[in-house]
TORDREN-195010 format. One record per residue: x, y, z of N, C-alpha, C, O in turn. Coordinates in steps of 0.2 Angstrom, whole numbers, padded with zeros to 4 digits, always signed. Atoms other than C-alpha are relative to their C-alpha. Last residue first. Layout:
% residues N
XYZXYZXYZXYZ ...
% end
This chain:
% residues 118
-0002+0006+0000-0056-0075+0016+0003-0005-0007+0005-0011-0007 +0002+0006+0008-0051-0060+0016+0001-0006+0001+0006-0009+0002 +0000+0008-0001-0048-0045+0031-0005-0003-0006-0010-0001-0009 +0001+0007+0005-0043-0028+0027+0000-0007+0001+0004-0011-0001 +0001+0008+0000-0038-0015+0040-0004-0002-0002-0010-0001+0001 +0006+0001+0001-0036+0005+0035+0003-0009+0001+0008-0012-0001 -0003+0007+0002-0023+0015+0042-0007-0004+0000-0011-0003+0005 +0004+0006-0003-0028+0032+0040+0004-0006-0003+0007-0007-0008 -0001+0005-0001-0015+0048+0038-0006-0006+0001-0009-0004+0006 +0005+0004-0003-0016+0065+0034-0002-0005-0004-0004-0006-0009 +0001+0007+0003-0003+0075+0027-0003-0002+0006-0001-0001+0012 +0008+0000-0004-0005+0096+0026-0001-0011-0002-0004-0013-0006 +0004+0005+0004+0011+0098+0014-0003-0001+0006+0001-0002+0011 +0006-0005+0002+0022+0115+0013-0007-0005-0001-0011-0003-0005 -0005-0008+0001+0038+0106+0026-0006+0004-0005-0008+0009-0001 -0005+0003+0003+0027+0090+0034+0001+0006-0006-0003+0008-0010 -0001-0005+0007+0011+0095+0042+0008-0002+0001+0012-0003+0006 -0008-0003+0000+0005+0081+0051+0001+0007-0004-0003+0009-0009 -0001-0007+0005-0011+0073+0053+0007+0004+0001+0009+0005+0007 -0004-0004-0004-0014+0054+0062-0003+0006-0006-0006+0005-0011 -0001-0008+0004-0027+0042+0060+0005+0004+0003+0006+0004+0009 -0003-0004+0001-0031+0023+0063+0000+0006-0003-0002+0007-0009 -0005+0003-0006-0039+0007+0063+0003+0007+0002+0002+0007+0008 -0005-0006-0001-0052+0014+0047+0002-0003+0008-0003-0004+0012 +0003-0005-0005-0063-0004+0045+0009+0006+0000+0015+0005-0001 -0003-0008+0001-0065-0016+0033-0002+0004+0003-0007+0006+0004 -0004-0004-0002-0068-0036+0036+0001+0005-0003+0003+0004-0008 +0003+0000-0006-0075-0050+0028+0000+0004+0007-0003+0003+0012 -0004-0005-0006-0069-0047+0012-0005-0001+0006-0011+0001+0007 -0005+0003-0006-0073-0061+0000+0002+0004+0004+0007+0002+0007 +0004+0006-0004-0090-0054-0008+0004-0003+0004+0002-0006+0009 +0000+0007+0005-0080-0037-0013-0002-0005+0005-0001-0004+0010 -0009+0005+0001-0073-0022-0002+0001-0005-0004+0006-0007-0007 +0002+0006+0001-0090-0012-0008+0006-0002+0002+0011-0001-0002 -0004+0006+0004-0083+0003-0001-0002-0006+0000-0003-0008+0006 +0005+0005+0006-0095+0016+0006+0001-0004-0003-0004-0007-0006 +0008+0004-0003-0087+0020+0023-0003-0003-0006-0006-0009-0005 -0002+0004+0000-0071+0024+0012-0007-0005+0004-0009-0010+0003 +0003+0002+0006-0084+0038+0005+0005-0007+0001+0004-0011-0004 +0010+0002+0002-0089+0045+0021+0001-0007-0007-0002-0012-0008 +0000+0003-0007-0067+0045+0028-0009-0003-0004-0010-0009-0006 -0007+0004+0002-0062+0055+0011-0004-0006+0004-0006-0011+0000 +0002+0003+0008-0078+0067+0012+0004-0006-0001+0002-0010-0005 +0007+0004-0002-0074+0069+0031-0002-0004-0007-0003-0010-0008 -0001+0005-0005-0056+0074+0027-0005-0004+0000-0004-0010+0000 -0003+0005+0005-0061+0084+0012+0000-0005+0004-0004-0009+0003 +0006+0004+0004-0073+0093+0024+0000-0005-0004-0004-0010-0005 +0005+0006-0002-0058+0094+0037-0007-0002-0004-0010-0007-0004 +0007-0003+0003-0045+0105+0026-0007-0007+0002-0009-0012-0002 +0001+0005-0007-0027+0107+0034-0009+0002-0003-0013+0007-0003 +0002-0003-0007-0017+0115+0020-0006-0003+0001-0008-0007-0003 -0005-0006+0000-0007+0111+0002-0001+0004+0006+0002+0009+0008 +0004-0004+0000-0015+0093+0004+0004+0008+0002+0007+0009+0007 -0005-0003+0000-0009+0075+0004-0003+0007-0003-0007+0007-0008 +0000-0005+0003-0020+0063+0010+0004+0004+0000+0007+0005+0005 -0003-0005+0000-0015+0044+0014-0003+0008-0006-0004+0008-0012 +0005-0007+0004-0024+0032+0015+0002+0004+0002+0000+0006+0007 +0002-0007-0003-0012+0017+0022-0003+0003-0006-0003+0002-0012 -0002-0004+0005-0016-0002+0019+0001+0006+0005+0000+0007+0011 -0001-0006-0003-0013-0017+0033-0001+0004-0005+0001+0001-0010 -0003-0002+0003-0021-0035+0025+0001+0009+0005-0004+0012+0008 -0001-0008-0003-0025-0048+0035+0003+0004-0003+0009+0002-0004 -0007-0003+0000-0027-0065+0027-0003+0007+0002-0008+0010+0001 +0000-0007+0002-0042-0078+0029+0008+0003+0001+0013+0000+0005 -0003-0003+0009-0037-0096+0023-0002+0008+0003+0002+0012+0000 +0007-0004+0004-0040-0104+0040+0003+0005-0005+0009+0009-0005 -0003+0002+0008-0023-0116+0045-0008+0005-0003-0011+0002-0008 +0001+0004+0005-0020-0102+0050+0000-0006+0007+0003-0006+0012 +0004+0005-0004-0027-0088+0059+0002-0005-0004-0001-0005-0009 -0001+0001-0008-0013-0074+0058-0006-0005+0001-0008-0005+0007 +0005+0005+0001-0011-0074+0039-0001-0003+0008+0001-0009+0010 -0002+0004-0006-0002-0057+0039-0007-0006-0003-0012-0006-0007 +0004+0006+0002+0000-0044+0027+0004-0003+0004+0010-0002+0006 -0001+0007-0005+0008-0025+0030-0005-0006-0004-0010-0005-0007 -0006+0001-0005+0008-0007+0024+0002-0006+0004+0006-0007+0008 +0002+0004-0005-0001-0007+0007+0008-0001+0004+0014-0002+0002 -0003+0006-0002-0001+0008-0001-0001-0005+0005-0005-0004+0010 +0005+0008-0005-0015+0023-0004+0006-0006-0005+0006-0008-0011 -0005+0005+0001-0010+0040-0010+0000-0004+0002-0003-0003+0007 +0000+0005-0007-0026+0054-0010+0006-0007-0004+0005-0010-0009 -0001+0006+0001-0023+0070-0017+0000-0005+0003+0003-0004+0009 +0000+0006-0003-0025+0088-0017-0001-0007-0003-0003-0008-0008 +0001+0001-0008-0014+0091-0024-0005+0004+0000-0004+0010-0003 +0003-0004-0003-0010+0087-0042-0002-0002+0007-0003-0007+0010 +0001-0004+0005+0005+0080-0053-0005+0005+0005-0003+0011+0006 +0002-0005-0005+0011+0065-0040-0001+0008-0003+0002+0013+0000 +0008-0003+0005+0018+0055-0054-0003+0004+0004-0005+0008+0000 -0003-0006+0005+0037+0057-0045-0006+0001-0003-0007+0007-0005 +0002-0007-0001+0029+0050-0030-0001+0005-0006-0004+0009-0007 -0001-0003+0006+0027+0033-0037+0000+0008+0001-0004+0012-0003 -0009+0002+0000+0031+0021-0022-0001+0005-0006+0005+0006-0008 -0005-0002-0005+0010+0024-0015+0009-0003-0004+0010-0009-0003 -0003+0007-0002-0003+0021-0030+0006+0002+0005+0010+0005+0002 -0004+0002+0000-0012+0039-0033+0003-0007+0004+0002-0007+0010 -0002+0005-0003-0028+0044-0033+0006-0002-0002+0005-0002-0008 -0005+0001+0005-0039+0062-0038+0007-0006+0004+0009-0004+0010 -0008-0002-0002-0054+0060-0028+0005-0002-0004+0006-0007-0007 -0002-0009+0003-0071+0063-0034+0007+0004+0000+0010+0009-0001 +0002-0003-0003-0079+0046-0029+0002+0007+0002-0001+0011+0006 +0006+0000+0002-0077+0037-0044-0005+0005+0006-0010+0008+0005 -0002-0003+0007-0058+0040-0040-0009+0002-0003-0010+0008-0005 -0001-0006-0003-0060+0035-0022-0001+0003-0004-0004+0008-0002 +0005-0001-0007-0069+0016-0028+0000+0008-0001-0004+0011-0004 +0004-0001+0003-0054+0014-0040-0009+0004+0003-0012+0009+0001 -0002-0007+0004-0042+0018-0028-0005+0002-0005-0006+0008-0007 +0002-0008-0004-0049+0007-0016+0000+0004-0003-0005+0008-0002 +0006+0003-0004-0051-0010-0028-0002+0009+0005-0006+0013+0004 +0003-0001+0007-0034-0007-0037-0008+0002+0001-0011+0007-0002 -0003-0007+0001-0026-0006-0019-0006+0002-0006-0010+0006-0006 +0001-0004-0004-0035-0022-0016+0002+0006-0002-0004+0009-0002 +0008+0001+0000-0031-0031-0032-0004+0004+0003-0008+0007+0000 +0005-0008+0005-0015-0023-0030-0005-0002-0004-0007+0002-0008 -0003-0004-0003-0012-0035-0013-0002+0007-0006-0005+0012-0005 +0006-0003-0004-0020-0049-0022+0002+0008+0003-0002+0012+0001 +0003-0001+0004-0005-0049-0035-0008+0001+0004-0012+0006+0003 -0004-0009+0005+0009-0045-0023-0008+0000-0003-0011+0005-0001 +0001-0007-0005+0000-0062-0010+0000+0008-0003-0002+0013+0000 +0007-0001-0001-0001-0073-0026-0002+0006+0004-0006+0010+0003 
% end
């Protein structure tokens, strides 16, 4: 049940970013990776840290990948995760985190997004 909520979520963001102008890819499928920029969105962790209460915690990363270091995109990325309906059971979503790197011709920036559901 945890896998199948898990790309409920992911399905849930991606579709969202997609509506939002961004080209989206599911994280383990590099090789489909056709256009850049682009945004990659896995999930990096799940926990059920209040039990015995039903919500679960879920870690994602949002991942941009970008042929050079471009803050409008960034801001547009960031605006439009702000806008996420997460759905009537999410009680919880907030950007936790950010890095940027440049990684050998590739501009990669980082958010770690937490998901909480009851």
């Amino acid at each position: 049940m945890a896998k199948e909520k898990q790309g409920v979520i992911i399905d849930r963001i991606s579709n969202h970013l997609r509506n939002s102008g961004f080209t989206v890819y599911k994280a383990g499928n590099d090789s489909d990776i056709e256009r850049k920029p682009c945004v990659v969105i896995g999930m990096a962790g799940y926990a059920q840290p209040w039990l015995p209460l039903p919500a679960k915690e879920y870690t994602l990363s949002v991942i941009l990948l970008n042929n050079r270091s471009d803050a409008e995109m960034e801001r547009n990325l960031v605006e439009a995760l702000s806008r996420l309906d997460c759905g009537e059971r999410c009680d919880f979503f907030s950007i936790t985190d950010y890095s940027a790197t440049l990684d050998d011709d590739e501009w990669v920036t980082t958010w770690t997004i937490r998901y909480i559901e009851r």
